[in-house]
DSSP file (Angstrom, degrees, kcal/mol; ACC not computed):
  #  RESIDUE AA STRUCTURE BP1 BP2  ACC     N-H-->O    O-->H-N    N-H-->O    O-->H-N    TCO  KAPPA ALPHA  PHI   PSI    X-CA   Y-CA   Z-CA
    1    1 A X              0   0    0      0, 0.0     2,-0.2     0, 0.0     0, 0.0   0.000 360.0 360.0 360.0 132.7  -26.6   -9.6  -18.4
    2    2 A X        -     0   0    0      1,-0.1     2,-1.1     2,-0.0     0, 0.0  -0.339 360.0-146.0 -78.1 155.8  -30.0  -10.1  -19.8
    3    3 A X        -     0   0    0     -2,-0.2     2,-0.3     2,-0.0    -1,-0.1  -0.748  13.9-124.4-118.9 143.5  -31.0  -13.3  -21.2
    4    4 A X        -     0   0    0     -2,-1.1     2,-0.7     1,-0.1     3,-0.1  -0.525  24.3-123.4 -92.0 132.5  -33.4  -13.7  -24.2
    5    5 A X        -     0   0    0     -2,-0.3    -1,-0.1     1,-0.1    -2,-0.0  -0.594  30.1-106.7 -81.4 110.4  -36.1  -15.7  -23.6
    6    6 A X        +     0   0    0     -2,-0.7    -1,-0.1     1,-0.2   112,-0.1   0.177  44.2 172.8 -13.2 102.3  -36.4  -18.8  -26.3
    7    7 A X        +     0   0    0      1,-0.1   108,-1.1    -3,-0.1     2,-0.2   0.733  61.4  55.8 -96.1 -25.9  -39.6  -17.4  -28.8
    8    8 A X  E     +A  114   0A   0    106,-0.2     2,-0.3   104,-0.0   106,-0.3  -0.671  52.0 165.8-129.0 168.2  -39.0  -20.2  -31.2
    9    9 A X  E     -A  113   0A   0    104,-1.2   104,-0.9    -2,-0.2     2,-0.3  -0.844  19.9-161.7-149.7-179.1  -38.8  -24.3  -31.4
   10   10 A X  E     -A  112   0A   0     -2,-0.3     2,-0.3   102,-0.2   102,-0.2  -0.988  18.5-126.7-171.8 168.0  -39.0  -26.6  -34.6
   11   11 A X  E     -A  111   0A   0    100,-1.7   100,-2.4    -2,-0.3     2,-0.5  -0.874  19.1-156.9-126.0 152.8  -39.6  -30.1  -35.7
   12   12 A X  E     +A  110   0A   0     -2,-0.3     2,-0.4    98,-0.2    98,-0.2  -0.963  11.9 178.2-117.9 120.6  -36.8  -32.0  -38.1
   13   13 A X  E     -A  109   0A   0     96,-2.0    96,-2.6    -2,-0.5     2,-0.3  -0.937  15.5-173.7-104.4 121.0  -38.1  -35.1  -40.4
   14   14 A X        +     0   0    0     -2,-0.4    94,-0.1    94,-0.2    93,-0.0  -0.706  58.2  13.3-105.2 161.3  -35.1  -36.3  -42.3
   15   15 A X  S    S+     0   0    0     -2,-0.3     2,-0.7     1,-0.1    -1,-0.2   0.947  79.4 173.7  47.0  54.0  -35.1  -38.9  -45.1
   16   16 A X        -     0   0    0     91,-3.3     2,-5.0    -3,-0.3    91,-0.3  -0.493  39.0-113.6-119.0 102.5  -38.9  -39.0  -45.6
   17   17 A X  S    S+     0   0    0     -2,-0.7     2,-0.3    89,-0.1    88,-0.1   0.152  77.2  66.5  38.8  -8.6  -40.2  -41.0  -48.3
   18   18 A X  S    S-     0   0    0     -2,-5.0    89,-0.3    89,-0.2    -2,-0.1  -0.798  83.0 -69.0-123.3 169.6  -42.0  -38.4  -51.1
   19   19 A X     >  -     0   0    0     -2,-0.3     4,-0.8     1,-0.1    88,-0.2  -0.126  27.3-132.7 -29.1 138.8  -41.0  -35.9  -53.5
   20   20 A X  H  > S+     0   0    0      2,-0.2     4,-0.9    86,-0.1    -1,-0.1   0.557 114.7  49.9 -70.9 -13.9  -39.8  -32.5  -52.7
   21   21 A X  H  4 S+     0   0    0      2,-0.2    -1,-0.1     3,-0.1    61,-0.1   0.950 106.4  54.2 -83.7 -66.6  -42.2  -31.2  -55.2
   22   22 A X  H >> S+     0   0    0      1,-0.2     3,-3.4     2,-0.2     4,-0.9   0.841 115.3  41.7 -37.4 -84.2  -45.2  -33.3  -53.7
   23   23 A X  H >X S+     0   0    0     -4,-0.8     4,-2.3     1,-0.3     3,-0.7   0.787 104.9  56.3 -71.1 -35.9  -44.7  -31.8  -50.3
   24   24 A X  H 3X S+     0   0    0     -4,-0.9     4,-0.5     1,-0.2    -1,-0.3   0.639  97.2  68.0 -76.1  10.0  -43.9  -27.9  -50.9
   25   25 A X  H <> S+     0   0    0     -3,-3.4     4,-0.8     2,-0.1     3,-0.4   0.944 114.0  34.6 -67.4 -44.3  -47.5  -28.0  -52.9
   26   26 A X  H << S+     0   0    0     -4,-0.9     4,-0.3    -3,-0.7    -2,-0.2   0.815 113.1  49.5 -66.8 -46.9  -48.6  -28.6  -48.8
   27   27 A X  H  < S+     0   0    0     -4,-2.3     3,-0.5     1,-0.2    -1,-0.2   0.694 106.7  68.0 -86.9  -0.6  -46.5  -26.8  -46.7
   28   28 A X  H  < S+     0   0    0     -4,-0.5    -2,-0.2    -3,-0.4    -1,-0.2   0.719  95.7  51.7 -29.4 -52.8  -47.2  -23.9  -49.0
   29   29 A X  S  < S+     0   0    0     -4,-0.8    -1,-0.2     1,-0.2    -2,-0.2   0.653 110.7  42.2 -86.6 -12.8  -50.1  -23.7  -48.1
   30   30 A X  S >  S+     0   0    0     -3,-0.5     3,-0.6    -4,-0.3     2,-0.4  -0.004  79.1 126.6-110.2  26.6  -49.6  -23.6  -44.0
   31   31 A X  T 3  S+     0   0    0      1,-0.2    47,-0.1    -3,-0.1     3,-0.1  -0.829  79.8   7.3 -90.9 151.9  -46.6  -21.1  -43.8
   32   32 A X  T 3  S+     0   0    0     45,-0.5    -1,-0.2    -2,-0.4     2,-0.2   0.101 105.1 119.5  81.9  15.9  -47.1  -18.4  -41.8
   33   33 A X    <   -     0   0    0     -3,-0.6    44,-2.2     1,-0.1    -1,-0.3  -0.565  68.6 -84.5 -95.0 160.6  -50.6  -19.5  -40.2
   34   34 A X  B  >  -B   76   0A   0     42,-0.2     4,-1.7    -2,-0.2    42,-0.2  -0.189  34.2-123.5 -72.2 124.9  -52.0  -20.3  -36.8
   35   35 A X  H >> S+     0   0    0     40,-2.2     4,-2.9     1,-0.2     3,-1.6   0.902 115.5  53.3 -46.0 -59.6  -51.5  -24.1  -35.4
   36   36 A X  H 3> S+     0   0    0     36,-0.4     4,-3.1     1,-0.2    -1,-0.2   0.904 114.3  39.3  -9.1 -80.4  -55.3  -24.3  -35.1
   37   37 A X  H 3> S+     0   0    0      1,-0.2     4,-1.2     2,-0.2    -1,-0.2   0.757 109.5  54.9 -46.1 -26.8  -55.6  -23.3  -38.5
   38   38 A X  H <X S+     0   0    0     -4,-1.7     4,-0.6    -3,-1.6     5,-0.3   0.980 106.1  59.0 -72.7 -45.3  -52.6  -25.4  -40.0
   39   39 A X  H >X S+     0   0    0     -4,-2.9     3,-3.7     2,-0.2     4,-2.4   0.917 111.1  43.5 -40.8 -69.5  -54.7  -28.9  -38.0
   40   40 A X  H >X S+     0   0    0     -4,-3.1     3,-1.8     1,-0.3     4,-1.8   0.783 115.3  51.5 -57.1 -86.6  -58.0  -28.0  -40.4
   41   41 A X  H 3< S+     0   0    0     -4,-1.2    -1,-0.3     1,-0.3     4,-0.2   0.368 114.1  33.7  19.4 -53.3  -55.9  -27.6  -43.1
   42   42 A X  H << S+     0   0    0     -3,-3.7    -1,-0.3    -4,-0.6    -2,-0.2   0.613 117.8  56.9-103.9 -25.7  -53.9  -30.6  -43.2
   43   43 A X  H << S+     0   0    0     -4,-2.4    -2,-0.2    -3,-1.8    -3,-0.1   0.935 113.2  42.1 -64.5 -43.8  -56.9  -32.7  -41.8
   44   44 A X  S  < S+     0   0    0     -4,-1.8    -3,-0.2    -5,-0.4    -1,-0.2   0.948  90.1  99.5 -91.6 -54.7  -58.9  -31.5  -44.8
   45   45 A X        -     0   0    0     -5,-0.3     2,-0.4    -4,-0.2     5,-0.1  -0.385  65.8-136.1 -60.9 125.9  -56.4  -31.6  -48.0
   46   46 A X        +     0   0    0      3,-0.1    -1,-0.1     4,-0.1    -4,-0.0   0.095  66.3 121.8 -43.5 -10.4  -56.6  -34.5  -50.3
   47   47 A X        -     0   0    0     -2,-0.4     3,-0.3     1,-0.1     4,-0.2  -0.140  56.6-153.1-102.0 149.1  -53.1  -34.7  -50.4
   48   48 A X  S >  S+     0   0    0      1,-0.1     3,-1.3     2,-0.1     4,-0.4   0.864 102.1  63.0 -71.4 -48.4  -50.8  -38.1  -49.3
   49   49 A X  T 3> S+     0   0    0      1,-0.3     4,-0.8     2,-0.1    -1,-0.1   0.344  80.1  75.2 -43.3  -8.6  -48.3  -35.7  -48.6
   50   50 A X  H 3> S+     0   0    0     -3,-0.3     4,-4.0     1,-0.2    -1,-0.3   0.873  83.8  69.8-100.6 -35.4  -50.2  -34.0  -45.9
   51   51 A X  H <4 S+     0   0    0     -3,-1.3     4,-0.4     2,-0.2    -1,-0.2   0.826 100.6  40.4 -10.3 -73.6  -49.6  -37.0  -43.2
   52   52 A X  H  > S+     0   0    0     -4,-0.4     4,-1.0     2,-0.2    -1,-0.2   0.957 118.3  51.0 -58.8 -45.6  -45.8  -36.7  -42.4
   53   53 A X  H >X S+     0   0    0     -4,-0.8     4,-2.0     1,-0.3     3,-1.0   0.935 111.8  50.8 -62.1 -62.5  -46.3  -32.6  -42.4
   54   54 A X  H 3X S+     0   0    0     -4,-4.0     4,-1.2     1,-0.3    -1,-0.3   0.834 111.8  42.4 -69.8 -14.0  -49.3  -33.3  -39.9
   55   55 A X  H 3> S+     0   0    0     -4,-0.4     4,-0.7     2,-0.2    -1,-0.3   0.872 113.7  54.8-101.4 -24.6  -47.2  -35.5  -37.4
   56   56 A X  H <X S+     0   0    0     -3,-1.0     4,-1.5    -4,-1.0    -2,-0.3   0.971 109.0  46.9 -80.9 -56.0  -44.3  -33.1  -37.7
   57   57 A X  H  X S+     0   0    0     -4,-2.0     4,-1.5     2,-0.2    -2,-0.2   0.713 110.5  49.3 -14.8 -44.8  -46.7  -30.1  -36.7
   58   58 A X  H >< S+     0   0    0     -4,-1.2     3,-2.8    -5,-0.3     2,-1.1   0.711 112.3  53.8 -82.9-113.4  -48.1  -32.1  -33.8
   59   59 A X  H 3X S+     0   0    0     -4,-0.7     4,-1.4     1,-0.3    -2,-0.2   0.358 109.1  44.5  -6.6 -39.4  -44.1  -32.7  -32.9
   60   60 A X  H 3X S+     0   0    0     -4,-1.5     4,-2.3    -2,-1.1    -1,-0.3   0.906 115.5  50.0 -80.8 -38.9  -43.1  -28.8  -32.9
   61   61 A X  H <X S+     0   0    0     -3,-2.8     4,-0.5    -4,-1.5    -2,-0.2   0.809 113.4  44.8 -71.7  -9.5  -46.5  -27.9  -30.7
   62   62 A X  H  > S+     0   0    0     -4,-0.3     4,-2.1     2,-0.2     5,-0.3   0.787 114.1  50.2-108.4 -63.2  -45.5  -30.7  -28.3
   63   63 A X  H  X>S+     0   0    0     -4,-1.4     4,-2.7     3,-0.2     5,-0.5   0.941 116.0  42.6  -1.3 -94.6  -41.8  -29.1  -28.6
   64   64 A X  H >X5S+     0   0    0     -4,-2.3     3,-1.2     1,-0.3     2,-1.1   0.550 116.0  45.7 -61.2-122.9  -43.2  -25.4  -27.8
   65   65 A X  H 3<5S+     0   0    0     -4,-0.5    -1,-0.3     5,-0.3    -3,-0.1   0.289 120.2  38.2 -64.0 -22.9  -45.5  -26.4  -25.0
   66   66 A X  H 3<5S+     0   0    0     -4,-2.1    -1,-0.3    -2,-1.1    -2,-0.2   0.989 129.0  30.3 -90.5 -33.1  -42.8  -29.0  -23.0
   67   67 A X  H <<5S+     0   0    0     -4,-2.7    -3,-0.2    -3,-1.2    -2,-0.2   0.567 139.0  21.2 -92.2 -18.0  -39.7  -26.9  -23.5
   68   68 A X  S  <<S-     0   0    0     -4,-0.5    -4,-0.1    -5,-0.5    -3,-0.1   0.707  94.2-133.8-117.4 -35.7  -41.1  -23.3  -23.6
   69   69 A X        +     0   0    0      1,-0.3     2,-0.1    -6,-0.2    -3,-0.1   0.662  48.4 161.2  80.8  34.4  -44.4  -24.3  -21.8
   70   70 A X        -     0   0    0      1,-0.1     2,-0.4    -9,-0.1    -5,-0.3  -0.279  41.1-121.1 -82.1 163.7  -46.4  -22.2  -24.4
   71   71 A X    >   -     0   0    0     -2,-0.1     3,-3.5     3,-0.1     2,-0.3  -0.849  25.8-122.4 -99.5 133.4  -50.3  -22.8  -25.0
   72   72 A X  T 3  S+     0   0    0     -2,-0.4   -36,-0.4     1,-0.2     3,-0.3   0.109 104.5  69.3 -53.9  23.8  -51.2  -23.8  -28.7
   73   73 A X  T 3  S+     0   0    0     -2,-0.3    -1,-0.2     1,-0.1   -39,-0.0   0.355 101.1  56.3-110.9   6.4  -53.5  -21.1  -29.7
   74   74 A X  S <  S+     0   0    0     -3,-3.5    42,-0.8   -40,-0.1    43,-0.6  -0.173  85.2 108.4-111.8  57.7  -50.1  -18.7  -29.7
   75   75 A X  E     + C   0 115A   0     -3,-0.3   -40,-2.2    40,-0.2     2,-0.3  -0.944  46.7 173.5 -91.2 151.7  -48.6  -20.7  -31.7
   76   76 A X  E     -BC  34 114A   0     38,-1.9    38,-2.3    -2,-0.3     2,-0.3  -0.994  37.7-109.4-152.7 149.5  -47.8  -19.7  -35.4
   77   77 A X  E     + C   0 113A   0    -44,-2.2   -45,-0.5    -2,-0.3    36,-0.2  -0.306  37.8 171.9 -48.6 107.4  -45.9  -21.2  -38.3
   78   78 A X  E     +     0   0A   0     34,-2.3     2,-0.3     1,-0.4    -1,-0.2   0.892  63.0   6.1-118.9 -19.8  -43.0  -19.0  -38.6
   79   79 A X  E     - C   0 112A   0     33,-2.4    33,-0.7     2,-0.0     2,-0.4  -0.895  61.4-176.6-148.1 146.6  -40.8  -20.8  -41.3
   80   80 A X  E     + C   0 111A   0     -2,-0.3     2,-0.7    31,-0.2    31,-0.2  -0.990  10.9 167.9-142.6  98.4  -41.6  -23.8  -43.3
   81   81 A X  E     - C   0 110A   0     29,-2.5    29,-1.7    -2,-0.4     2,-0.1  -0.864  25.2-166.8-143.6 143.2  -39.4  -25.5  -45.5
   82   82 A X  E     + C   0 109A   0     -2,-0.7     2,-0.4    27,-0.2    27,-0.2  -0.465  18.3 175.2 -78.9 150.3  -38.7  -28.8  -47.8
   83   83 A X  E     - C   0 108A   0     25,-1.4    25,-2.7    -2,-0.1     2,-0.2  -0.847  39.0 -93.2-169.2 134.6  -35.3  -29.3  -49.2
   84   84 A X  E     - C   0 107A   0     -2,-0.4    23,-0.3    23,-0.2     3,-0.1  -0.321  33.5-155.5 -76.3 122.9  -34.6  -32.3  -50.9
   85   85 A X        -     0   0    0     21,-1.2    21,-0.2    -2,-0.2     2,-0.2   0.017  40.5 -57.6 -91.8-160.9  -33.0  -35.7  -49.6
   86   86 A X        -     0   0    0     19,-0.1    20,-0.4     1,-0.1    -1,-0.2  -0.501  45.1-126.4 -87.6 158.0  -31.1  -38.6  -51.3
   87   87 A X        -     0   0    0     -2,-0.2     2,-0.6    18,-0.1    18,-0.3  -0.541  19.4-140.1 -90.9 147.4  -32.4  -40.3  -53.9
   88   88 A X  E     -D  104   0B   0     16,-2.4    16,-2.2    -2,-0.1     2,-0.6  -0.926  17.5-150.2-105.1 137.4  -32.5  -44.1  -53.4
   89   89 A X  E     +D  103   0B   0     -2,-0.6    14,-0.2    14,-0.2     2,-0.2  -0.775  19.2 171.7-111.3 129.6  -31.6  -46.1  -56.4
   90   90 A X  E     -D  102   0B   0     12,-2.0    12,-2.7    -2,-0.6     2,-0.4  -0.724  25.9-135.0-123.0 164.5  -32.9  -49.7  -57.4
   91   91 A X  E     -D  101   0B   0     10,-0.2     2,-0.5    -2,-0.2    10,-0.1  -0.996  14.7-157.9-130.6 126.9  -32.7  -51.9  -60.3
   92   92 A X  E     -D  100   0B   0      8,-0.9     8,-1.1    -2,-0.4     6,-0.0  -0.808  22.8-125.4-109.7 107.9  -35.9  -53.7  -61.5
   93   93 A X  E     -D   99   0B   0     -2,-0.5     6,-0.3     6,-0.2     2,-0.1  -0.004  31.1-172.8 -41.1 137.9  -35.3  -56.7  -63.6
   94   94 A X    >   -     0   0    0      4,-3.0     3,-0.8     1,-0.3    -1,-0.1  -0.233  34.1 -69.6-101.9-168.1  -36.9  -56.8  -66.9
   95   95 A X  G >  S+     0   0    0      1,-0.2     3,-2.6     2,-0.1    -1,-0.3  -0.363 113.4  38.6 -87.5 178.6  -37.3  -59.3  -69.6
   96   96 A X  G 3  S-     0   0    0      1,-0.3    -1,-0.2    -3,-0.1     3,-0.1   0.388 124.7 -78.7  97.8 -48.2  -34.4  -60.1  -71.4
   97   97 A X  G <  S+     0   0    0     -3,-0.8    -1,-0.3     1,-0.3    -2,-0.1   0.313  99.7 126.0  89.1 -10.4  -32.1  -60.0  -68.6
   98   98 A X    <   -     0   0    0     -3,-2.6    -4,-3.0    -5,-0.0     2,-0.4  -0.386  49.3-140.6-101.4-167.5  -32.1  -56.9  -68.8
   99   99 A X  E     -D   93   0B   0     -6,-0.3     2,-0.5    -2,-0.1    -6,-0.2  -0.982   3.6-145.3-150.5 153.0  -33.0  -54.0  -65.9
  100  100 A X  E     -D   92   0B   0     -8,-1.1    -8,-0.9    -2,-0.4   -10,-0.0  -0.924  21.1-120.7-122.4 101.7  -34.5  -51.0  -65.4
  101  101 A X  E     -D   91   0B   0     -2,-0.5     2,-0.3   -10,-0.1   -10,-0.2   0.276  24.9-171.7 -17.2 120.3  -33.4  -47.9  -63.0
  102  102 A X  E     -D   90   0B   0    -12,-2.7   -12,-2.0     2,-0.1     2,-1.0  -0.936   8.5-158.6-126.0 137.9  -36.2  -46.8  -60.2
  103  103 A X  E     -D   89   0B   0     -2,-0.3     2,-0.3   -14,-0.2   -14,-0.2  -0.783   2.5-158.1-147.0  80.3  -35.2  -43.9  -58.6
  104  104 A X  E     -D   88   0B   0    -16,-2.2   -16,-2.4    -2,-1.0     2,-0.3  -0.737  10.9-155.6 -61.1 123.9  -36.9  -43.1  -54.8
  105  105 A X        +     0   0    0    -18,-0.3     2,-0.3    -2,-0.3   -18,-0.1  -0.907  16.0 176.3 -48.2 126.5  -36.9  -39.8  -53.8
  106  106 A X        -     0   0    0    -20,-0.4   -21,-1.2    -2,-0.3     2,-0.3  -0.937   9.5-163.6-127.1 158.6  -37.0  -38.6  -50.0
  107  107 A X  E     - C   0  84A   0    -89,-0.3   -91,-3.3   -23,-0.3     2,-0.3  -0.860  18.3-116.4-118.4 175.1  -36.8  -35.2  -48.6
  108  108 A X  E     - C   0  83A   0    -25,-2.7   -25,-1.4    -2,-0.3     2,-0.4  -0.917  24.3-162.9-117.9 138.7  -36.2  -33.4  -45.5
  109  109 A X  E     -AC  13  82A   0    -96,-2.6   -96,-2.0    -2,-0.3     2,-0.4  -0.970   5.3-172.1-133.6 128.0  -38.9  -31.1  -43.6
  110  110 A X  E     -AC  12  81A   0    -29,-1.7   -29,-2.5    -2,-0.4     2,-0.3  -0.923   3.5-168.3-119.6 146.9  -38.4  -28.4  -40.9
  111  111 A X  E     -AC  11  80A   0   -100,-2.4  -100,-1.7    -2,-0.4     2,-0.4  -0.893   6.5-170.5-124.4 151.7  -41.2  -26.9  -39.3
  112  112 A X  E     -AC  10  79A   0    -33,-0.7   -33,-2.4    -2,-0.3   -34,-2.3  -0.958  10.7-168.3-147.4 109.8  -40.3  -23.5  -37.0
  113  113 A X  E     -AC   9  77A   0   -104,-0.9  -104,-1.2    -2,-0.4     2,-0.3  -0.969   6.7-150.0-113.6 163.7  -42.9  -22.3  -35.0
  114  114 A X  E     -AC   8  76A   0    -38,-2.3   -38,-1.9    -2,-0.3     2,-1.1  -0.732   7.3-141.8-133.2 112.0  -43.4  -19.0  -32.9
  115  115 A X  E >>  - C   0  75A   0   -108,-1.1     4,-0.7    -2,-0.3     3,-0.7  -0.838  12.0-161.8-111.3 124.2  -45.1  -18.0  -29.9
  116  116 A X  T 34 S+     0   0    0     -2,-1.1    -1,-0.2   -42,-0.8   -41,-0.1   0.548  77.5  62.8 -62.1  -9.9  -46.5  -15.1  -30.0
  117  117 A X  T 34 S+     0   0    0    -43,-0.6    -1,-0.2     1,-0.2     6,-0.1   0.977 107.5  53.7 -85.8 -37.8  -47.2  -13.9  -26.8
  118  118 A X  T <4 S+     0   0    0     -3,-0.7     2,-0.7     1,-0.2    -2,-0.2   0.750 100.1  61.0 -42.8 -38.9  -43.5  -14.0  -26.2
  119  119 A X     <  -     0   0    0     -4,-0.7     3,-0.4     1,-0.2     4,-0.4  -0.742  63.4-171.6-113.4  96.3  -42.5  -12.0  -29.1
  120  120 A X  S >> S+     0   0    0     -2,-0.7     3,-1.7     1,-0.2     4,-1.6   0.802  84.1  53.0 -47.3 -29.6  -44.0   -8.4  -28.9
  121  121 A X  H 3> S+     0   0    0      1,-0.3     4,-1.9     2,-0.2     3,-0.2   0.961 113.7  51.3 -57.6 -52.5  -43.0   -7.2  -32.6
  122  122 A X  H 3> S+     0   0    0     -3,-0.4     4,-0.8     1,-0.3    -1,-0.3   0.572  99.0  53.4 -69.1  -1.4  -44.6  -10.2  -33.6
  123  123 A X  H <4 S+     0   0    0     -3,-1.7     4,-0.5    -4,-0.4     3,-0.4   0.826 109.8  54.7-118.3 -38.2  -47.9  -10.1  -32.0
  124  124 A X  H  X S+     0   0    0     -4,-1.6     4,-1.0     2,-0.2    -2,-0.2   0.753 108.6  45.2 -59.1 -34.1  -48.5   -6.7  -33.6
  125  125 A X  H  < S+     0   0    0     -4,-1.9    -1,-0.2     1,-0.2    -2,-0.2   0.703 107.3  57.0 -74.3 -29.2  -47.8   -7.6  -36.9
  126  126 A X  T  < S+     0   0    0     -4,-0.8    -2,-0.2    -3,-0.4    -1,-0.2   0.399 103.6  56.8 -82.8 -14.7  -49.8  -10.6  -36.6
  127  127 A X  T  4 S+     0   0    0     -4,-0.5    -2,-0.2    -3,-0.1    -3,-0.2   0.519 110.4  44.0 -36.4 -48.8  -52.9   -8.2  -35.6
  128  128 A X  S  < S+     0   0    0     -4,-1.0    -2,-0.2     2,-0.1    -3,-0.1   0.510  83.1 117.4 -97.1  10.2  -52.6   -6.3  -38.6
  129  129 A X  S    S-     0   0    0      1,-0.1     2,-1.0    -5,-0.1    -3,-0.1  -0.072  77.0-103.2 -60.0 141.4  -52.2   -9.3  -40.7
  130  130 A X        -     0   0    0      2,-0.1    -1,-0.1     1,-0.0    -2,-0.1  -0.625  32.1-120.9 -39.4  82.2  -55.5   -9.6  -43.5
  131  131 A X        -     0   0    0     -2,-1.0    -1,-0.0     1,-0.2     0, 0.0   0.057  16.0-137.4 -43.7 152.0  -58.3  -12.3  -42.5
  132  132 A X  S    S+     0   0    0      2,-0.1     2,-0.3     0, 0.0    -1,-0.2   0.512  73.5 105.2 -88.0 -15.1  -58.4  -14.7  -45.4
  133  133 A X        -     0   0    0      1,-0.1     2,-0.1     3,-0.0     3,-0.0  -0.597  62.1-146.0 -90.3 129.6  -62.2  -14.8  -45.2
  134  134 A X        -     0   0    0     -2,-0.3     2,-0.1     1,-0.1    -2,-0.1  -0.463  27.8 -96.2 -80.5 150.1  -64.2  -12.9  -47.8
  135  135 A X        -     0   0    0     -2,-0.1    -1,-0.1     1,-0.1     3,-0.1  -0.601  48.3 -99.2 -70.4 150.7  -67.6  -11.1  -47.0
  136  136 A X        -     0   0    0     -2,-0.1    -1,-0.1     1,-0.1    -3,-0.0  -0.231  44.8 -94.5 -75.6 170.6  -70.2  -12.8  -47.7
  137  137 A X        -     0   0    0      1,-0.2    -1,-0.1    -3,-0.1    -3,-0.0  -0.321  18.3-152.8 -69.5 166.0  -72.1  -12.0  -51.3
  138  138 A X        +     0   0    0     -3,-0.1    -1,-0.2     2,-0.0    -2,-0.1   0.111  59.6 122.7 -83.3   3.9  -75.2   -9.4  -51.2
  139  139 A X  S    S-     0   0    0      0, 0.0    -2,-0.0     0, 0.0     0, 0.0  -0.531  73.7-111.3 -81.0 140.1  -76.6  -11.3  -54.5
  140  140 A X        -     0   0    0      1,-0.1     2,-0.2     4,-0.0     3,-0.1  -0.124  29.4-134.9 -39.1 164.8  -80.1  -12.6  -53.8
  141  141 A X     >  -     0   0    0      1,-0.0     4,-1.2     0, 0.0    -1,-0.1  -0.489  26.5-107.8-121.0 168.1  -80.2  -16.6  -53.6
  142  142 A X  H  > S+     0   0    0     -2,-0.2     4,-4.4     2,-0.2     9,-0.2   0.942 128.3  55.2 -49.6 -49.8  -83.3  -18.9  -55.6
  143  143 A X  H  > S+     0   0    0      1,-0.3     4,-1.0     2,-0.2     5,-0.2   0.872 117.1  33.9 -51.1 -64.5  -84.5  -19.4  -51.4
  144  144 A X  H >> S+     0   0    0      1,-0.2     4,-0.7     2,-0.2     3,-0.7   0.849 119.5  47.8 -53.3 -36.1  -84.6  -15.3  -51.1
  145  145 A X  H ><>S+     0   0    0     -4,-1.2     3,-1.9     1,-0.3     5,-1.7   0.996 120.3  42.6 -67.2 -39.5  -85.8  -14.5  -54.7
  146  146 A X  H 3<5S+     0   0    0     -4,-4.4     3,-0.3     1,-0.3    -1,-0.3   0.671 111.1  51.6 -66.0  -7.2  -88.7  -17.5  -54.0
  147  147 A X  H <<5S+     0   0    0     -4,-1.0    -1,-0.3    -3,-0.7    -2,-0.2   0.216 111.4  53.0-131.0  -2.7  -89.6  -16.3  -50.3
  148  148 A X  T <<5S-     0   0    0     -3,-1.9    -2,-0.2    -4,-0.7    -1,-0.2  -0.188 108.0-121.7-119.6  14.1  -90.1  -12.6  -51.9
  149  149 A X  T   5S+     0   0    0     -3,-0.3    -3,-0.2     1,-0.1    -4,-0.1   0.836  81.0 120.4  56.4  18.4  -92.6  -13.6  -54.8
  150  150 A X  S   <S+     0   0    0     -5,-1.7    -4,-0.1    -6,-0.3    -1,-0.1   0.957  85.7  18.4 -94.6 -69.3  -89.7  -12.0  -57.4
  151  151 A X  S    S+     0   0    0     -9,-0.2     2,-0.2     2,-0.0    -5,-0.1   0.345 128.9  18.5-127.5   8.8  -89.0  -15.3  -59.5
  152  152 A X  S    S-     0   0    0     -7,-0.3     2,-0.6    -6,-0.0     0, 0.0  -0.918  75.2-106.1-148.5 168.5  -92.4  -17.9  -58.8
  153  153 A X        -     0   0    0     -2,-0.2    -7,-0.1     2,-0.0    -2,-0.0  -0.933  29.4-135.5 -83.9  95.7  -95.4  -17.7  -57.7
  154  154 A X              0   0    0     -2,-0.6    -7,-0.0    -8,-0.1    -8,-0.0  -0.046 360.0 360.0 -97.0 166.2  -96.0  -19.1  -54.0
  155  155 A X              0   0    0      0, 0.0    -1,-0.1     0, 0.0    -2,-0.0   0.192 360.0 360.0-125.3 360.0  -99.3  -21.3  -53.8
């Protein structure tokens, strides 16, 4: 009997501390991308949210590379998701005597990543995948129009 060799690992955070809302603006933005890519990514968005996400990233590659003994540059995000935890409910006293409902929301975040050198199907697909990068423009710049005498006069 063959046995199938383990492609995939994940990281768990329950009960953590923000919105469900908050956080799937973030991990939105790193599913299905390259560990590399997810670090710049999380390093670089403005976002509070992007913290827990990033220490749960570092937690699946750390996963993959002790239990599968995979290198991080084949790792890739292969499912990402948020799902919403229980709310914790306080009362803050007011004037009056009377009190007023504050309502914490936590969710829970699974990260599933992929190594790709394990999984051929995947490594092809991930080959033909689109670069996100655009060409750069052909329009002239000021520097070029000025360094070609088109839009002043050099002195």
């Amino acid at each position: 009997m063959l046995k199938k060799k383990k492609t995939e690992v994940y990281a768990l955070g329950k009960h953590i501390s923000m919105s469900a809302d908050k956080a799937r603006r973030v991990i939105d933005q790193i599913r299905g991308r390259s560990y590399e890519e997810t670090l710049m990514i999380l390093e670089l968005m403005p976002y509070g949210a992007c913290y827990p996400i990033l220490g749960l990233v570092y937690s699946a590659a750390a996963n993959a590379s002790y239990n599968m003994g995979s290198s991080e540059t084949n790792l890739v995000i292969s499912k990402a998701e948020v799902n919403g935890g229980p709310t914790v409910k306080k009362l803050k006293p007011r004037a009056r005597g009377r009190s007023f409902p504050i309502k914490r929301s936590t969710c829970h975040i699974t990260i599933v990543m992929k190594d790709v050198s394990l999984d051929d199907e995947y490594v092809e697909m991930y080959s033909l995948k689109k670069t996100k990068w655009k060409k750069k423009s052909t329009a002239m710049t000021y520097r070029d129009m000025y360094n070609s005498g088109g839009l002043w006069d050099k002195k």
